[in-house]
N, C-alpha and C positions, 0 to 999 in steps of 0.2 A: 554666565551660564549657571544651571542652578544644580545641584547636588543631591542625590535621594538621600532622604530624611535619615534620620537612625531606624532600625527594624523595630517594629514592634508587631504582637501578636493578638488581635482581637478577639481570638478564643483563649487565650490563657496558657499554653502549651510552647513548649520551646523545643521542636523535632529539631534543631539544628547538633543537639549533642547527643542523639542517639544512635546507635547503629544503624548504618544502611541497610535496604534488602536484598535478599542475594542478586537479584538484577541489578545490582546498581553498577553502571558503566565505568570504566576506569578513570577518566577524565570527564570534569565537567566544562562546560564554554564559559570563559570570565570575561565579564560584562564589562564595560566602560562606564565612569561617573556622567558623560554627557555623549550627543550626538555628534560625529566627526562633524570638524567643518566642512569638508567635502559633501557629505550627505542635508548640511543647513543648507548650503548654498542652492542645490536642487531643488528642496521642497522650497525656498526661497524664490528661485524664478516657477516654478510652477503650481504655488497655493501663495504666495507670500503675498500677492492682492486682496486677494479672497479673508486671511487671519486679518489683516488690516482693516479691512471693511466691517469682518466682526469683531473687533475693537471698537471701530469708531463709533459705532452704534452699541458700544456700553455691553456687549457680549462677549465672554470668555472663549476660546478656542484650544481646544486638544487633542492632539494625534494620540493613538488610541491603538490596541492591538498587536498583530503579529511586526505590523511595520515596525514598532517601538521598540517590541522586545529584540529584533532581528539586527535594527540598528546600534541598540547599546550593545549587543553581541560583533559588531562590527562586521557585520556580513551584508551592508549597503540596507538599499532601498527595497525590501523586497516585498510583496504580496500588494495589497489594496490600501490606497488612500484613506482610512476611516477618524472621525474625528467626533467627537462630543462638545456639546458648547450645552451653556446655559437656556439660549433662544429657544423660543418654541418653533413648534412647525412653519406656522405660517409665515413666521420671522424670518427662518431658516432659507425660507421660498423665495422671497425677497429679495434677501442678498446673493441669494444665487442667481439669481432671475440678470442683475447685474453685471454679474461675474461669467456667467458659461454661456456655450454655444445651444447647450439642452439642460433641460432639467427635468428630472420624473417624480412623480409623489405614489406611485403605487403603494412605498409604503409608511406615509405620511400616518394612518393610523396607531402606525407604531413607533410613534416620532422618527421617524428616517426618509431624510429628504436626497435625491441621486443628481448628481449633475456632474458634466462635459464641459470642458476644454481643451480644443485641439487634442492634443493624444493624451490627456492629464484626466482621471474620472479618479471623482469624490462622492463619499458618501457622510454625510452629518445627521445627527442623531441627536435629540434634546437628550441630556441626561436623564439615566429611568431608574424607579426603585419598582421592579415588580412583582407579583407573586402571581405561581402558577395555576391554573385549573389541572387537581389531580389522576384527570384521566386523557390529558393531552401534554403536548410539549409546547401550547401555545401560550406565550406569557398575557395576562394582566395587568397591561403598562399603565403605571403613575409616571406620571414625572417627576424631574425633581430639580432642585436650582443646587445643588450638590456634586462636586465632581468625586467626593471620596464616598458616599454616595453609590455613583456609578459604577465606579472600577469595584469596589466592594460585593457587586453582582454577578464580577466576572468570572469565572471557572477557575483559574488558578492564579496564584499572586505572579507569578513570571508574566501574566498576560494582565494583571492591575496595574498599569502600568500608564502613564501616561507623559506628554512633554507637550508645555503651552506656546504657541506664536500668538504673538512675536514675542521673546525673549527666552525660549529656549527653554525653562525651568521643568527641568523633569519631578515629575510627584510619583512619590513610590511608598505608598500607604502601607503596602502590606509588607514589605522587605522581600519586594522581586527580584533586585536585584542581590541581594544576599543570596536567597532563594536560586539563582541562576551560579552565583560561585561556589555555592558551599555543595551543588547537585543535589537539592532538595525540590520535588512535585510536591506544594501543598496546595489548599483552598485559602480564599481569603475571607470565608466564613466557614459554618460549619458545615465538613462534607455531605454528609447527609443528606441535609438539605439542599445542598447545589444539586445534588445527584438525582436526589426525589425530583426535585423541580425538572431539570433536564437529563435524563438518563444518559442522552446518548454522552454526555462527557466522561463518563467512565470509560467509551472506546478513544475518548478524545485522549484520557489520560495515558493510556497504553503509546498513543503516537507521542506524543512529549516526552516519553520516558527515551525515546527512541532517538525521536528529531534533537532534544534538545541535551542529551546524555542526563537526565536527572533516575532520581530513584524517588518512590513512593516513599512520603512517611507513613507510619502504622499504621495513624488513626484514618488516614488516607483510604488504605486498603480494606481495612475493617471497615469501612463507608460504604465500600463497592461489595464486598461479602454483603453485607445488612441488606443493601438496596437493589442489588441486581437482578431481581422480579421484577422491579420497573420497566428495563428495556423493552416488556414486552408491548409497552405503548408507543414504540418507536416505528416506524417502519422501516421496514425488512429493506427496501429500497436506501433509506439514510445510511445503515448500519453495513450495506453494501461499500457505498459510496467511502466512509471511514474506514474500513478494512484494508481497503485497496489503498487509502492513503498511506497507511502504515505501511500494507507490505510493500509500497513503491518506495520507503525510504531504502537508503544506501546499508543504514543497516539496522536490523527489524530484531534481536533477538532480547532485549532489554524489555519491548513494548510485547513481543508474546510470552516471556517469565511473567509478565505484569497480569496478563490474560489467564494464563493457567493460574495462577499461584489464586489471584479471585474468584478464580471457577466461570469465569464469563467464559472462556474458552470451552467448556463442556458444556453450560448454555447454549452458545451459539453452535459448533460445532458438537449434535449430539454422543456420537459413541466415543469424545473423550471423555465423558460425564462417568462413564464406569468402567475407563480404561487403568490398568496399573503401569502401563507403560509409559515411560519418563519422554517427555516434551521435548523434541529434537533443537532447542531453541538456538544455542548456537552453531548449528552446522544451514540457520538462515540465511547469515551473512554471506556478504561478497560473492551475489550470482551475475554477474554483469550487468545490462543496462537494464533501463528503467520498465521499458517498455517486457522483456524477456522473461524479468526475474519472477514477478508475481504468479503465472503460473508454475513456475515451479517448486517454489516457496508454499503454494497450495498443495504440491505432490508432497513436497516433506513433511506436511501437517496432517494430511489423510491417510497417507502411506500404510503406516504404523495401525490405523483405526480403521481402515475400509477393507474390507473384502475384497473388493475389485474396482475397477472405476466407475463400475455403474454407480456402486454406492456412495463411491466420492463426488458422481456428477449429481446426484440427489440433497446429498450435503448442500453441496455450491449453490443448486438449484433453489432449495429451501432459504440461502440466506440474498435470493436476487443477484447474484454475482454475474459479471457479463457471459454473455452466451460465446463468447469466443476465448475469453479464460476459460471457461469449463471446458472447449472442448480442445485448448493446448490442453490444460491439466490431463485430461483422459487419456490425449495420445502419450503424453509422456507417464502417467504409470503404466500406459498396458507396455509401451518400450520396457520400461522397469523391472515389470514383471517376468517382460518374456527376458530379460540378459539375465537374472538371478536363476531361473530355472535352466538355462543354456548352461550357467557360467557351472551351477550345481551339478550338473547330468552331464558334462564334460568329461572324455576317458582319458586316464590318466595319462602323466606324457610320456610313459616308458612302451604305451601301446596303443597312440593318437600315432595316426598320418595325416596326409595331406586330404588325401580321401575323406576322412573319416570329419576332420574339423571345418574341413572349409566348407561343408554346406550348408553345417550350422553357422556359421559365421555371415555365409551369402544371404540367408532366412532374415536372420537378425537385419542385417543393412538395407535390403530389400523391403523390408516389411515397415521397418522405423527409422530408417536413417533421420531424417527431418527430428527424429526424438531422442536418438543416441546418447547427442553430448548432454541434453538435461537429464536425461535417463543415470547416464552414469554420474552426476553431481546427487542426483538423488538415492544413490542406493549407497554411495559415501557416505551421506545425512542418515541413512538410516544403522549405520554402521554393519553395511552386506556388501562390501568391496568387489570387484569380480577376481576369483582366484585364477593365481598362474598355473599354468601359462595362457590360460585362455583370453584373458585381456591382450595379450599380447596377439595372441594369433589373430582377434577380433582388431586389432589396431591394423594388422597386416592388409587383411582382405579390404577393409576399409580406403586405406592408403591406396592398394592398386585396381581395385576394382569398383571402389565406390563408385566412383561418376558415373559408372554404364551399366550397374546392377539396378536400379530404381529404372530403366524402363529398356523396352525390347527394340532391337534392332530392325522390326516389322512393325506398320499398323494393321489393321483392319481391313484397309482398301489391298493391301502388299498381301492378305493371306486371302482373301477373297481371290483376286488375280492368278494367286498358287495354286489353290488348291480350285478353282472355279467353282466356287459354291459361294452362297447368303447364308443369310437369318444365323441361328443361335450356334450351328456349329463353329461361326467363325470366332464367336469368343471361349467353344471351348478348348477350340484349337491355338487359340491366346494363351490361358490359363495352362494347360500340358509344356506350351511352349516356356512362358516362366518356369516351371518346375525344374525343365531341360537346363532351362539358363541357372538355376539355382546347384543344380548338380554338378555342371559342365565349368561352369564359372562365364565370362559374358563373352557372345556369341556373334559373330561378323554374321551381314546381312544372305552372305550366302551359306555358311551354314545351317541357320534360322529357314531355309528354303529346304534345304537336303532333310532337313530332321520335320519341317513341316511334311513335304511329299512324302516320306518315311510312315509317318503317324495317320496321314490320308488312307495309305496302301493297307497300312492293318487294322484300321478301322474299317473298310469296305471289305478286307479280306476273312 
C-alpha cells in the first residue's frame, strides 16, 4: 500500500503554522495513510476488471475526488466513481466498450468518457492541464500524460488527491492529507487564479470549510476578497444549486463565517452588503433534517436584513433558489414576525386573563401553526426570544386546542344547508365564523350552527 509523500508546497508558503480564522471548527477529520481494506475490496469486485484492463494496455489508472478524500477520512464509498488515467479518449472508449453494459461520450470533448455496469457507473477522464476563457467557466482542455499535472488543476489540495489500481498507491502532491489533519482549506496552486478560472469554488470553499471542519488560510480568503467580481460569470442557477449544498449540511455555520467574512455573502445576498448587523452564524446549526432545515437557515440569514418576506422572497428569487424554499422561507418569517409582535404587545401577567391572551394565542396557531416550531428556532437565532409568560400561554393553547383551531367544524356545503343561501355570502359567513372560533376557542358542530343562524338573523335584520 502506498504512503502520501511528505507535504510540500508549490507556491512557496507554509499556512500550516499560522493562526486559524475565526471560523475555524473545533475539530478537524484525521485522515488514514491508505484506503480500508473493506473499501479495496469493493472497488475491487466492481472496477477491479476495468483498472486491470487499463493496465494491461500500458495505461495508468486513478481514483480521483470526493470518493478519495471521503475514503482516507474513513467515511466508506461515498459520491461518484471518478478516475483519471493517462489514455486518451478514444482509448478510454475502448476499454470501456469491453467492460460495461453502456457507455456515453457526450462528454468526450472534454476528455470524459461515462460508462455502466450493472448498478456500478464510472466516469474516466484523460488527464487535463487547462486554461480558462475569461468570460466563461468553460475550460480549454489540453491534455496531459501527467497525473501531478492533473490533481495540480484541482480546487483544493484535500481534493488533489489521488490512489492508483491496481496497487493501491495513494499520491498526494500537495499535502492533502496533511491539509485534512492539521484543518487547513488551501489550493494547490495559486488561489487567484483557480478562483479567476472557476469562480464558483469560492462557494465550493465555504461548503468544505463546513463539510470537511477545515478553516481558510489567509492567502485563501484574500483570493476570494480580490476575485469575487468573477462570480458574476457564473449562473445564478449554479450558485443556487451550491448554496443549497451548503445549507443542506448538518452544520453550516464555519462555511457562512467564510461567506461574510469575504463579503460574497453581501454579493449574493444584497442588503448584507451595508448591513452593521453581525451574521447570525452559529445559531445555523442543528435545525433538524435535511430536507426542513434550509428554509429556515434562509429565515436566519434574511431576518436581520429584510423588511418583510416579500423582500426576503426577492432575495431568494434573485439568487434562483427553489420556488418551494422561498415560499417555506416566507411563511416562516411572516410566523416570525407575527409571534415577536404578539409576544411584544402582550399585557403583563399581573393584568392578562384567559380572555385577554388566548385569542391572541388562537390567531397565532390558526394563522401559522405549520410555521410555529421554525418560527420560534428563528427568533432564538436572531436573539428575540418570546417573553414570559406568553410562550407559555402560547404553548398552552397550542397543546389543547391546536389540532381543531386550523380548521372549522362546518364546510361550505354545512353553511349553505344552514343558512339556505349560495354564492359569496357563504364565505363570508366562513370567515366571521373563524373569528367566532378564534374568540370562543374551537367550536362543536352544533354550535358552529346556533352562531351561524345567530349572524344570518342580524344580517337580514
Amino acid at each position: 500500500m502506498g504512503a502520501s509523500p511528505a507535504r510540500s508546497d508549490p507556491r512557496g508558503s507554509n499556512p500550516a503554522g499560522s493562526d486559524p480564522t475565526p471560523s475555524a471548527p473545533a475539530r478537524a477529520p484525521q485522515p488514514a495513510a491508505a484506503i480500508s481494506d473493506d473499501d479495496q475490496h469493493e472497488l475491487d469486485e466492481r472496477i477491479g476488471l476495468l483498472a486491470e484492463a487499463f493496465a494491461h494496455a500500458g495505461h495508468r489508472f486513478f481514483l480521483v475526488g470526493g470518493l478519495v478524500r471521503d475514503a482516507l477520512l474513513g467515511r466508506g464509498l461515498t459520491g461518484d466513481i471518478d478516475v483519471t488515467t493517462d489514455a486518451v479518449p478514444d482509448q478510454i472508449a475502448q476499454l470501456l466498450a469491453d467492460w460495461a453494459d453502456t457507455v456515453w461520450d457526450q462528454g468526450k470533448s472534454f476528455g470524459t468518457v461515462g460508462a455502466c455496469r450493472g448498478s456500478t457507473t464510472v466516469e474516466i477522464t484523460t488527464h487535463r492541464a487547462e486554461s480558462y476563457d475569461r468570460e466563461s467557466r468553460k475550460p480549454n482542455v489540453r491534455f496531459s500524460s501527467d497525473i501531478a499535472t492533473d490533481l495540480g488543476r484541482r480546487d483544493f489540495t484535500v481534493n488533489a488527491m489521488a490512489v492508483e489500481m491496481p496497487g493501491w498507491a495513494v499520491l498526494d502532491p500537495f499535502g492533502g492529507m496533511e491539509d485534512l489533519a492539521n484543518g487547513v482549506l488551501r489550493t494547490p496552486s495559486e488561489p487567484e487564479g483557480l478562483f479567476s478560472d472557476d469562480p464558483l469554488r469560492m462557494l465550493r470553499a465555504a461548503r468544505f470549510c463546513s463539510q470537511l471542519s477545515l478553516s481558510a488560510e489567509p492567502e485563501l480568503i484574500a483570493a476570494v476578497r480580490s476575485v469575487r467580481p468573477r462570480l458574476a460569470i457564473v449562473s445564478r442557477e449554479r450558485i443556487a444549486t451550491e448554496l443549497t449544498k451548503l445549507l443542506e449540511l448538518p452544520s453550516v455555520a464555519a462555511g457562512a463565517a467564510f461567506l461574510a467574512e469575504t463579503g460574497l455573502l453581501g454579493d449574493l445576498v444584497h442588503p448584507w452588503r451595508t448591513s452593521d448587523v453581525e451574521v447570525p452564524t452559529a445559531a445555523l446549526d442543528s435545525l433538524g433534517d435535511a430536507e426542513g432545515r434550509v428554509p429556515v437557515r434562509w429565515a436566519i440569514l434574511l431576518g436581520p436584513v429584510c423588511d418583510d418576506d416579500a423582500e426576503a422572497a426577492r432575495c431568494l428569487s434573485a439568487l434562483r433558489i427553489r420556488s418551494a424554499t422561498i415560499k417555506a422561507a416566507r411563511s416562516i418569517l411572516r410566523a416570525a414576525h407575527a409571534l415577536a409582535a404578539a409576544s411584544a404587545n402582550a399585557p403583563p401577567p399581573e393584568v392578562a386573563d384567559a380572555a385577554t391572551w388566548r385569542p391572541v394565542a388562537r390567531r397565532l396557531v390558526t394563522d401559522h401553526d405549520a410555521g410555529l416550531d421554525a418560527a420560534l428556532v428563528v427568533l432564538r437565532a436572531w436573539g428575540r426570544p418570546l417573553i414570559e409568560p406568553f410562550a407559555t400561554w402560547l404553548a398552552e393553547v397550542r397543546a389543547a386546542e391546536g389540532p381543531v383551531l386550523g380548521c372549522l367544524p362546518v364546510d361550505g356545503h354545512q353553511v349553505m344547508e344552514a343558512l339556505e343561501t349560495s354564492g359569496a355570502v357563504v364565505g363570508e359567513a366562513l370567515s366571521w365564523l373563524r373569528e367566532r372560533q378564534i374568540e370562543l376557542g374551537p367550536l362543536s358542530p352544533e354550535r358552529a350552527g346556533e352562531l351561524l343562524r345567530e349572524w344570518d338573523r342580524r344580517r337580514d335584520g
